[in-house]
N, C-alpha and C positions, 0 to 999 in steps of 0.2 A: 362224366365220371370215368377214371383213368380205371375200367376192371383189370384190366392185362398186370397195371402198378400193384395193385390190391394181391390180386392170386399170388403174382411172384412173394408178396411182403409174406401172406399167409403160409404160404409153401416154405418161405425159409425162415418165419419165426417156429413154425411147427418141426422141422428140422434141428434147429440149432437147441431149443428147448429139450425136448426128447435126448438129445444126441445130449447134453447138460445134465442131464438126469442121470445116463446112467455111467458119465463118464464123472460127474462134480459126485456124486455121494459116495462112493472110497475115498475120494479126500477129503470131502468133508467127512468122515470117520475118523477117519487118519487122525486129521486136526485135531479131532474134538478127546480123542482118549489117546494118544501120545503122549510121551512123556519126556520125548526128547527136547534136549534145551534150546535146540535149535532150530524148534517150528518156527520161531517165530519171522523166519528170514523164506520160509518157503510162504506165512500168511501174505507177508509184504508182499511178493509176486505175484500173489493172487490177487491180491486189492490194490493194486495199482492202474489198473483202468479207471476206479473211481476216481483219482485223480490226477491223472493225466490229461488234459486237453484230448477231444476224438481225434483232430488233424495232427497231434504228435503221435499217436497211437498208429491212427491211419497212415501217415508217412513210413513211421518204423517197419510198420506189418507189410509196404507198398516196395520197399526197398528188401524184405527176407521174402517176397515169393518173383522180383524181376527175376529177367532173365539170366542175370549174371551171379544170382544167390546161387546158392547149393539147393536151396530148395526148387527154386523155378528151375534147374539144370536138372533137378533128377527127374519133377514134372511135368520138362519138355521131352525127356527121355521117355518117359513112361506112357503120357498122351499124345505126343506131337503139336501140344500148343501150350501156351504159357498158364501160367495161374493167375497173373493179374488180370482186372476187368475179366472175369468170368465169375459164374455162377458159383463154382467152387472155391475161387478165391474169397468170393463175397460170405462162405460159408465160415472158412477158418477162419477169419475178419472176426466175424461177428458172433464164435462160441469163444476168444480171446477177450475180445471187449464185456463178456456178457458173464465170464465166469463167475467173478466177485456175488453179481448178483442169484447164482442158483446155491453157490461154494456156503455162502456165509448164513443165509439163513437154515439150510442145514444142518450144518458144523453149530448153530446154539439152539438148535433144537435136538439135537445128541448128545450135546453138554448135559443137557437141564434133565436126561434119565438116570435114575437112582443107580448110582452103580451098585446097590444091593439085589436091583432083581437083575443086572447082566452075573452079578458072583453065583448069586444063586442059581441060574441057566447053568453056568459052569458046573455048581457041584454036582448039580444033576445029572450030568454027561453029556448034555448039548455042544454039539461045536460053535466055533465062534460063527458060523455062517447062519448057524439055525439059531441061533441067540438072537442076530442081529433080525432075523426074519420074522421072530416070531416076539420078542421081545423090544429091540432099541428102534425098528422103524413102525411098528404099530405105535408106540407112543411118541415119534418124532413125525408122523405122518403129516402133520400141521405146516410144519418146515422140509417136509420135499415138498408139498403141494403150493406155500410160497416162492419156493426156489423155482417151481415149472413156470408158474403165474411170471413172478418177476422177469424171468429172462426170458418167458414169452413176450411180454410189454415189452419190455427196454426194447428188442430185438425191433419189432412193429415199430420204433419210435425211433430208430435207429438213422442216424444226418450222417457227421461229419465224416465216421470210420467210412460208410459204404460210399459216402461218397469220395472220397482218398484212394481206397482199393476197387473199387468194382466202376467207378464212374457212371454216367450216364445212359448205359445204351436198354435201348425200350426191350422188354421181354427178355432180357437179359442180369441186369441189374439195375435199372432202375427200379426203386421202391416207392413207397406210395409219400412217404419226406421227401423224397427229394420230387416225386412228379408234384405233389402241392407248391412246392421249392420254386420248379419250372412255371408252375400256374403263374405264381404271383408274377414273378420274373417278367412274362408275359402281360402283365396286368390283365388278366383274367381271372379276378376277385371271385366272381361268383361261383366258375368252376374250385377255385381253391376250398372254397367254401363249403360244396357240396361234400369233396373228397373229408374234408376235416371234420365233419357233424362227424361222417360217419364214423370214421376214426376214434372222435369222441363219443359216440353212443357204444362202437364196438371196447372200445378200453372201461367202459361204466358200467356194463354187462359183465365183464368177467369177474370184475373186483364185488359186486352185487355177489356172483354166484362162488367167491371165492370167502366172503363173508360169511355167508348162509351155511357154506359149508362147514368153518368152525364151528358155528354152535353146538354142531353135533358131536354128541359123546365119542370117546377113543377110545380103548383098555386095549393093553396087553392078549395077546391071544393064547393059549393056554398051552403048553408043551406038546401034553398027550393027546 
């Protein structure tokens, strides 16, 4: 059992998720109550991971943090080593690849609230912050608690991008796909084996406790 693959995986889908959370729901607000005619060219960019090949994604993302990008130049200035094959690089990789997945469920779960109790927040003199806090995410709570779930999975499940940007190296970026990846490789079935139950019993676990959690009642929380 590859632990060292595992932790890292843990450690950066718990990263990238959180870091998703509280960077994906202003846009998904955005989205979801904008009325400009021209979301629909910022949605495209968002959802375009879902259909992009990971190795076109992974190349794109592999070529904007080399050395010779603006990006890899300002953080080889600022760290003294590159963004590619590192930890870091593995991280902006994979909150780009993962967006769609925390953005969109979201964005229709802030859809589907009554815009009569956000008017009504307003006429009462709440700001839009205290609306949104106490009114549109207590009843979208269902859709950030998908969006964390989701782009904690995907991230855990995560091949082709990490492996394009972060590569191979142990304790560093190797993740628990691509050490399964190496198992087989190696024809050591059995090791792949053991790593992917667990994979598969930890991904059936959360979706259980992610289940159980909707059935529970929501409401609106009350202004005063």
């Amino acid at each position: 059992m590859d632990w060292q693959a595992i932790w890292l995986t843990v450690k950066l889908a718990t990263l990238v998720s959180m870091t998703l959370l509280v960077l994906g729901m202003p846009l998904a607000h955005w989205l979801a109550f904008t009325r400009w005619r021209g979301k629909f060219l910022i949605e495209a960019v968002v959802s375009l991971p879902l259909v992009l090949p990971p190795t076109v994604l992974g190349f794109y993302l592999l070529m904007a943090m080399g050395s010779r990008s603006p990006i890899g130049r300002w953080w080889m200035s600022l760290t003294g080593h590159g963004l590619a094959f590192t930890f870091e690089g593995l991280v902006i990789a994979s909150l780009v690849y993962n967006l769609p997945f925390a953005v969109q469920p979201m964005a229709a779960a802030f859809a589907q609230v009554d815009p009569a109790l956000r008017e009504a927040s307003a006429t009462l003199g709440a700001s839009p912050l205290r609306t949104f806090a106490r009114i549109t995410l207590p009843l979208s709570i269902e859709g950030a608690l998908a969006g964390l779930v989701l782009s904690f999975a995907h991230t855990v499940g995560e091949f082709g991008v990490v492996l394009m940007v972060g590569g191979n190296l142990p304790g560093i970026t190797r993740t628990v796909s691509v050490s399964i990846y190496d198992r087989v490789q190696a024809l050591d079935y059995s090791g792949a084996n053991q790593t992917a139950l667990l994979l598969l019993a930890f991904s059936f676990t959360i979706l259980v406790m992610v289940y159980g959690f909707r059935r529970r009642p929501w409401a609106a929380v009350p202004l005063t």
